[in-house]
C-alpha positions as CSV (number, residue, x, y, z in Angstrom):
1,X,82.5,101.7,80.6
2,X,85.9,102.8,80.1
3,X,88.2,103.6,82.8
4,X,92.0,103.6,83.2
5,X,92.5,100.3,84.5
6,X,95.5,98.3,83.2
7,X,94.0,95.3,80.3
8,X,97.4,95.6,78.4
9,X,100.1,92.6,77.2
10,X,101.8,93.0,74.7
11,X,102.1,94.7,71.2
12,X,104.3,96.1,68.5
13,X,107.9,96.3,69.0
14,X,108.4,97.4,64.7
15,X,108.4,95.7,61.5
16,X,111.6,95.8,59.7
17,X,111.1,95.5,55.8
18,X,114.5,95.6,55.6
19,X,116.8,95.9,58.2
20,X,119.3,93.2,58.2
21,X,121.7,92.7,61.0
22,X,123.8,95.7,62.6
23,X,126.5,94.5,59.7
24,X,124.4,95.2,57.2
25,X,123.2,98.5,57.9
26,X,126.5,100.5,57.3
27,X,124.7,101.6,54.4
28,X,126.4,99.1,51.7
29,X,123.7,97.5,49.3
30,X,123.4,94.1,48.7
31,X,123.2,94.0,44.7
32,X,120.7,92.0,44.3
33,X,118.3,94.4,45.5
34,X,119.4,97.1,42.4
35,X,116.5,95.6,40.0
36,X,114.0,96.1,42.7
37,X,111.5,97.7,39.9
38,X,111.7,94.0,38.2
39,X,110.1,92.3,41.5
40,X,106.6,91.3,41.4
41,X,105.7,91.1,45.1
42,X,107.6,91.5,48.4
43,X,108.3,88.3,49.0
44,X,111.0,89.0,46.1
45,X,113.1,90.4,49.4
46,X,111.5,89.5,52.5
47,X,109.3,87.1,53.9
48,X,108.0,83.8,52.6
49,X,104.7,81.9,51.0
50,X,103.5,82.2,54.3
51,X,103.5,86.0,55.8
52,X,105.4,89.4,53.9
53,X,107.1,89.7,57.1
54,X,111.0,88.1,57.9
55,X,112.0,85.6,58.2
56,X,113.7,86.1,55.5
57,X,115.2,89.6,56.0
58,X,116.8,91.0,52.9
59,X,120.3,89.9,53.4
60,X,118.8,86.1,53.7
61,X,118.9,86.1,57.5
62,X,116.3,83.7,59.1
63,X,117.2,83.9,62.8
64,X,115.3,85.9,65.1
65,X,118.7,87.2,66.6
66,X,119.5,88.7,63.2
67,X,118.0,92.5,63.4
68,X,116.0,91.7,60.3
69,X,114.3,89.3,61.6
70,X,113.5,89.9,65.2
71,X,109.9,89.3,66.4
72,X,108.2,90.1,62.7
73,X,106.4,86.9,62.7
74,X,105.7,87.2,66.5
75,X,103.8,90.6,65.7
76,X,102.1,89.6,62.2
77,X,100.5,86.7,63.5
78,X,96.7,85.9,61.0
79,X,94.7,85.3,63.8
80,X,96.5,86.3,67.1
81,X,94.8,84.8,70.4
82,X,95.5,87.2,72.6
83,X,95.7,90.8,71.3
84,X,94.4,92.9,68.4
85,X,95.9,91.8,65.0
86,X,99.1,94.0,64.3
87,X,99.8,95.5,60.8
88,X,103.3,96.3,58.6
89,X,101.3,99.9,58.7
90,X,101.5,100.5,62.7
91,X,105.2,100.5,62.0
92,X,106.0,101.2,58.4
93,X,105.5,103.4,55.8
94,X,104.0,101.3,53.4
95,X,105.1,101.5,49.4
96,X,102.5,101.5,46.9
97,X,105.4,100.2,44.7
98,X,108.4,98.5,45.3
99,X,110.2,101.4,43.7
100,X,108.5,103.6,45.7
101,X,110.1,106.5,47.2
102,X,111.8,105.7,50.7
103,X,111.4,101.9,50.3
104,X,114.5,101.1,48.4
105,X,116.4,104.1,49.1
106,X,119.9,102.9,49.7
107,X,120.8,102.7,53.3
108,X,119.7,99.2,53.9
109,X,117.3,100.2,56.9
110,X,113.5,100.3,57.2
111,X,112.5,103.5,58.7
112,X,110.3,103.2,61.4
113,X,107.3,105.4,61.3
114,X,104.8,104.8,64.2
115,X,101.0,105.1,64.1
116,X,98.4,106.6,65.7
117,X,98.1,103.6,67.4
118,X,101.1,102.8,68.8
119,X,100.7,106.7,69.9
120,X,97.9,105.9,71.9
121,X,97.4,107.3,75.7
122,X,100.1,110.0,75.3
123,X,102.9,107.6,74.1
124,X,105.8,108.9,72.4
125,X,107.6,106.1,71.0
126,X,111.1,105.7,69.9
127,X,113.4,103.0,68.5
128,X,117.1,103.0,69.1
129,X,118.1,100.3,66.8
130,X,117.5,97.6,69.9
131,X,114.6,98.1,71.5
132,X,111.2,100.0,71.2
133,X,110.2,102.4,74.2
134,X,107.2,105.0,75.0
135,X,105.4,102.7,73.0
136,X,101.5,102.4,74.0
137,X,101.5,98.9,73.0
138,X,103.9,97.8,75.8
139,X,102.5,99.6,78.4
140,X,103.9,102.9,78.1
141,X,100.7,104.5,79.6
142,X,100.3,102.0,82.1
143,X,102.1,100.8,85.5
144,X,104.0,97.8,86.7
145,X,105.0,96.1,83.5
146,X,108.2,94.3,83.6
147,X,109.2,94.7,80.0
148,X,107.6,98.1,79.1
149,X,111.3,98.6,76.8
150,X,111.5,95.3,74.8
151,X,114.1,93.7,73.1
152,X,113.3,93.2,69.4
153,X,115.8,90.4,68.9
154,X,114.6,88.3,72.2
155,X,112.1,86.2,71.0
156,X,111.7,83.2,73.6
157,X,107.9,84.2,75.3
158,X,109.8,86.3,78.2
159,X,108.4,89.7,77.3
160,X,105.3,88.7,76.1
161,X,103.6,86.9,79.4
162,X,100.9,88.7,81.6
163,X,102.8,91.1,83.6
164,X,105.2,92.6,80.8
165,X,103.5,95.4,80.2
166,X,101.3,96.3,83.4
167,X,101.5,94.7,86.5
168,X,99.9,91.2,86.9
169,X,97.5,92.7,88.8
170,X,98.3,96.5,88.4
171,X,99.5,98.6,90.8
172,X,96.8,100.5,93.2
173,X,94.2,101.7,92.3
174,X,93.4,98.5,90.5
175,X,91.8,95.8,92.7
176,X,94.2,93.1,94.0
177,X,93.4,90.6,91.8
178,X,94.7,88.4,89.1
179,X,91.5,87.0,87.6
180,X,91.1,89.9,85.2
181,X,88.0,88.3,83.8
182,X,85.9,89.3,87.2
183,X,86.1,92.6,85.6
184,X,87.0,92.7,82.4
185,X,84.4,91.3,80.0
186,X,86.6,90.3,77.1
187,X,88.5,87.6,79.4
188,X,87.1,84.7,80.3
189,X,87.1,84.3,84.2
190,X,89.3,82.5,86.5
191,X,91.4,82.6,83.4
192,X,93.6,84.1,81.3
193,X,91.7,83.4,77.8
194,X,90.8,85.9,76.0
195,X,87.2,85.6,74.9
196,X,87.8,89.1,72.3
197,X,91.2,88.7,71.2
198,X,90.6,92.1,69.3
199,X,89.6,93.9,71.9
200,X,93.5,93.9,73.9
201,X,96.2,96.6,73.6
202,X,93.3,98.4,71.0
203,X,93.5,101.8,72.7
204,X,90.2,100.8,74.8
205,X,90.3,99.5,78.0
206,X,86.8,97.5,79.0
207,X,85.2,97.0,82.3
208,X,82.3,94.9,82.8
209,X,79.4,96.4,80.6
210,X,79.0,99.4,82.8
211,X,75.3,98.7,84.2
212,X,76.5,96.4,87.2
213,X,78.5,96.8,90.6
214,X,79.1,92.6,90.0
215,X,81.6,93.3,87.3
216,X,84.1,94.0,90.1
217,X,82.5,92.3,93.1
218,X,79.5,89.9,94.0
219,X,77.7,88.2,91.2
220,X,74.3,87.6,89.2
221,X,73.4,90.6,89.7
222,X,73.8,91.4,92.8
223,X,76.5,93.9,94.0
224,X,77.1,92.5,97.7
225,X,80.1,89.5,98.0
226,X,80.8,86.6,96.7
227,X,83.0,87.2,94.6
228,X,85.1,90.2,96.4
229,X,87.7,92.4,94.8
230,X,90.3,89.1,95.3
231,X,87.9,86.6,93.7
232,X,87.3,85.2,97.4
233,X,84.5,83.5,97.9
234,X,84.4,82.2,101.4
235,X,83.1,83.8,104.5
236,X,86.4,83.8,106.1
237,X,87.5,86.6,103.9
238,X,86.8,90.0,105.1
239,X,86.1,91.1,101.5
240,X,83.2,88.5,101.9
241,X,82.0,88.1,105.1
242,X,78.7,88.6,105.9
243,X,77.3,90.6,103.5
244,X,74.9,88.5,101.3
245,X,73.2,87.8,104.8
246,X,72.8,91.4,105.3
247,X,71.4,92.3,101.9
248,X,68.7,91.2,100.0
249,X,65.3,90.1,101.4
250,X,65.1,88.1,105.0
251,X,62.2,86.6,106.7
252,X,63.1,88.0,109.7
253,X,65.1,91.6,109.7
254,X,64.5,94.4,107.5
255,X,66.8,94.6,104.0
256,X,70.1,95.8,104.8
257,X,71.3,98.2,102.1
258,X,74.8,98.6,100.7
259,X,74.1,102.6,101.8
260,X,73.8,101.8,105.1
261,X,77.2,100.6,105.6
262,X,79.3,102.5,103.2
263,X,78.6,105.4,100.5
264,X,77.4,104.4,97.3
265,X,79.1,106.0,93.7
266,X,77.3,107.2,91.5
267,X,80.0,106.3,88.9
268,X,82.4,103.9,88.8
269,X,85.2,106.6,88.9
270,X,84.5,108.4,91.7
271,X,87.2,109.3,93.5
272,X,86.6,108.1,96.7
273,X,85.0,104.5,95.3
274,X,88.6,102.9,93.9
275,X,90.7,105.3,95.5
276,X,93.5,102.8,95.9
277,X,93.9,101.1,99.1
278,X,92.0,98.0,98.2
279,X,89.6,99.0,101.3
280,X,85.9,99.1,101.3
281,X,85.2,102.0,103.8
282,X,82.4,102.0,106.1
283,X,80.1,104.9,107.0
284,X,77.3,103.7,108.8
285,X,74.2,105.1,108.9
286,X,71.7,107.2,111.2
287,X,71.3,104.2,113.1
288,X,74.6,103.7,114.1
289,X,76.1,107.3,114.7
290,X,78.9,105.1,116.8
291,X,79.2,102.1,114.9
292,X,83.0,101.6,114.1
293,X,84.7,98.3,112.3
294,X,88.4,96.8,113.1
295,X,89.5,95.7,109.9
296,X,92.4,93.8,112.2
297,X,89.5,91.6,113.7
298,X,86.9,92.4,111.0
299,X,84.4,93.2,114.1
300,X,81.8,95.8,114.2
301,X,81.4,97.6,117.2
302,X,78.8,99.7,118.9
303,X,75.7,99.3,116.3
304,X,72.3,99.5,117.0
305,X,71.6,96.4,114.4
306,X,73.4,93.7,116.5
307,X,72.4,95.2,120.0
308,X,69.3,94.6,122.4
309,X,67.6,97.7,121.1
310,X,67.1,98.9,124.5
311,X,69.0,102.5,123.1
312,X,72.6,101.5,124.1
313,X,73.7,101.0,120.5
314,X,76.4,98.1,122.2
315,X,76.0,95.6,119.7
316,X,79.3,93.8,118.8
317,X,79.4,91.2,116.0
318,X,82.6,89.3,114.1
319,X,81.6,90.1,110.0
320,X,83.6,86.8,109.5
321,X,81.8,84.9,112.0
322,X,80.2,81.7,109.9
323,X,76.6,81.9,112.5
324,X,73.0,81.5,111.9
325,X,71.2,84.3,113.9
326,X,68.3,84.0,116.6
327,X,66.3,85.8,118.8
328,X,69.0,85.8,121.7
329,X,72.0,87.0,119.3
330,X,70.8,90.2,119.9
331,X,68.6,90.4,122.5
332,X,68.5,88.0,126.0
333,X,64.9,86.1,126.4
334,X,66.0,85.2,130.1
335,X,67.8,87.6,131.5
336,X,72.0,88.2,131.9
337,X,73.8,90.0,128.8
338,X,71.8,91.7,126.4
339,X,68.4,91.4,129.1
340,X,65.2,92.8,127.8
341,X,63.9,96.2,129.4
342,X,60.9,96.3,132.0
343,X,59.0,93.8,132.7
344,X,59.5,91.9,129.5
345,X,61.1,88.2,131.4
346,X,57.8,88.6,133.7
347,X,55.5,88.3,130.9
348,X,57.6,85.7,129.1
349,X,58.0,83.7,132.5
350,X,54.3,83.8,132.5
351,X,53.8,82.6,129.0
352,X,53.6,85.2,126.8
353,X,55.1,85.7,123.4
354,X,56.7,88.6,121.5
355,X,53.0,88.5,118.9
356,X,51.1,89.3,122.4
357,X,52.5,92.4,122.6
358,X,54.4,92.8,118.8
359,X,51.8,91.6,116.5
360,X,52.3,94.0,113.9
361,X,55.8,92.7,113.3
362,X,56.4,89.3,116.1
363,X,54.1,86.3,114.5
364,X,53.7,83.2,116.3
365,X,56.4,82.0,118.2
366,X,60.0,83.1,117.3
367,X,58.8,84.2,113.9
368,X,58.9,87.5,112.4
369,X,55.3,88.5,110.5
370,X,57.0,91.8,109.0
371,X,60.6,91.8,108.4
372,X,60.5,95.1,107.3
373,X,59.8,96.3,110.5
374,X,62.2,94.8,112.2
375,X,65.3,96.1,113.0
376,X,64.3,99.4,111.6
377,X,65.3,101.9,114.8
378,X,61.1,101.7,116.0
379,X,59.5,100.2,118.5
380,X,56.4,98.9,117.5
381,X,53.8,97.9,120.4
382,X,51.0,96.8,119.1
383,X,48.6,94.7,121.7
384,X,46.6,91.6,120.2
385,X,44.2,91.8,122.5
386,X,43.4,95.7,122.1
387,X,45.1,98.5,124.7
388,X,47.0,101.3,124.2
389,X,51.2,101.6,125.4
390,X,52.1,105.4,125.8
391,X,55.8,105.6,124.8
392,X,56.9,108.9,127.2
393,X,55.2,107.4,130.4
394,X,55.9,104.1,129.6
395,X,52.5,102.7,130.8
396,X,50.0,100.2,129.0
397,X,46.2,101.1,129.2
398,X,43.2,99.5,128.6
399,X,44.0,96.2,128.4
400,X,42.5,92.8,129.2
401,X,45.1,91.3,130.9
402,X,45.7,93.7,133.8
403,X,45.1,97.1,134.7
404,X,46.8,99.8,133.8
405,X,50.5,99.2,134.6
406,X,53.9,101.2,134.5
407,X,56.4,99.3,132.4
């Protein structure tokens, strides 16, 4: 999947075949350079044994202050470790002969010509005899970067660090986070090695393989934090939280959906999925029509799912809150806050259990037989000893323990 997320460092600033220093370019010729046709390879004028590109530039200069020389080498790097491998061609005209035309034409500059490449995402690029700008391969497409207009003789690591040429992370919409491997495959995560060198500042931008939601957040397949957007992975954090308790399967409440809490994309662009405030929004379902969350005190408020099912919908819970969940979190067994309806603390004071009355989804004891059918907005009554319960008199018929009784 490709979006417009930032995944760029740094690129091509130019390559000078022979530019010399700003002395050197007043459009005087350096003699030795009048046999050109007589030279058998480039490194006749520039470059050595080990690369084409300067050091040396054609006047002999081997400093990377010289104008010549610059950050050639820094660009034309064999096997670079961090971005795709730059060519003389993303910069240059390249001359099938030395005598071609243009290539030893007097004036004692190389003529930058920039490629599609360098083109890429809209970019106009220019080069003012200093510095390179509107290139794509410093982040002219992108946001944030510190050194989106490079200096081609500064060559001490400064402009080429995460950060130079899109914000380390990127500016909103992208997710808060600096672990660019959580979502971008071709990193390696909770690091900054890149696992696909060839794959940076090559006009694509990769996120995750485009199957999963755990490319961004959660993990192993599952879309529902740890990891959140941050790289958290502790309950505190509200980007974590509670939710692997909530989804997944339970042996004791019904599986609690992503959708019931906020609105799922259907692709990874839609707007209102990374619509950049770095918020998760929540829309709760049909069973919570007053549910609301404080993101100050990361509390849910008013849902049916943490209430004593009684019809209030009251149910207040932290999301941060590190607890293990029992029958009285939500609902009392002996009376005071959250209190059964009815005659429910009778029958419990009498020795009755929630599978005497519940068996289709209470099993023995505190156990839930049916998870599925709990905490799913019914009631189930279902007698183990045979009887009926009519739901709009509230009454139980039929049944061996007592005679017909209003609840």
């Amino acid at each position: 999947m490709q979006i417009s997320v930032s995944a760029i460092l740094l690129g091509v600033f130019l390559v000078s075949c022979g530019g010399g220093d700003a002395s050197k370019d007043s459009g005087e010729n350096d003699d030795s350079r009048a046999d050109a046709g007589s030279i058998a390879t480039c490194l006749g004028c520039h470059g050595d044994e080990s690369s084409l590109a300067p050091p040396k530039s054609v006047d002999g200069s081997t400093e990377t202050t010289a104008l010549g020389v610059g950050a050639h080498r820094v660009h034309l790097i064999a096997n670079p470790n961090w971005h795709k491998k730059i060519e003389c061609g993303d910069c240059h005209l390249l001359p099938q002969l030395t005598d071609s035309e243009g290539h030893i034409d007097g004036d004692g500059i190389a003529e930058l010509v920039f490629s599609d490449f360098a083109s890429s995402g809209g970019a106009e690029p220019s080069w003012n005899r200093e510095t390179c700008s509107n290139v794509y391969c410093h982040g002219a497409s992108l946001s944030g970067g510190a050194f989106t207009t490079p200096t081609w003789t500064l060559v001490d690591g400064t402009q080429s660090a995460c950060g130079s040429c899109h914000g380390f992370p990127p500016l909103s919409p992208h997710p808060a986070s600096s672990d660019c491997g959580q979502c971008h495959p071709t990193l390696e995560p909770g690091s900054q090695s890149f696992l696909d060198p060839g794959s940076h500042i090559n006009g694509i931008v990769d996120v995750g393989d485009g199957t999963t939601c755990d490319d961004c957040h959660g993990s192993d397949g599952i879309a529902a934090p740890p990891k959140d957007l941050a790289g958290n992975t502790e309950r505190s954090f509200q980007g974590v939280g509670a939710h692997r308790q909530h989804g997944g399967t339970s042996d004791w409440h019904r599986e609690i959906r992503c959708s019931n809490c906020h609105v799922v994309p259907v692709d990874v662009a839609d707007p209102e999925h990374m619509d950049g405030d770095g918020q998760a929004e929540l829309t709760f379902d049909a069973l919570n029509p007053n549910g609301s969350y404080d993101s100050v005190t990361a509390t849910c408020a008013n849902v049916y799912c943490h209430s004593n099912a009684r019809g209030l919908n009251d149910g207040v819970m932290t999301f941060t809150d590190d607890l293990t969940l029992g029958c009285t979190s939500c609902h009392g067994m002996t009376g005071g806050q959250g209190a059964l309806a009815g005659r429910h603390q009778k029958h419990l004071d009498v020795g009755l259990s929630c599978f005497d009355c519940h068996f289709t989804v209470a099993g023995g004891g505190t156990t839930i037989a049916a998870p599925e059918l709990h905490i799913d907005g019914k009631r189930d009554v279902s007698f183990y000893l045979g009887g009926t319960w009519d739901p709009i008199e509230r009454r139980c018929t039929n049944l061996s323990c007592h005679n017909n009784r209003g609840w």
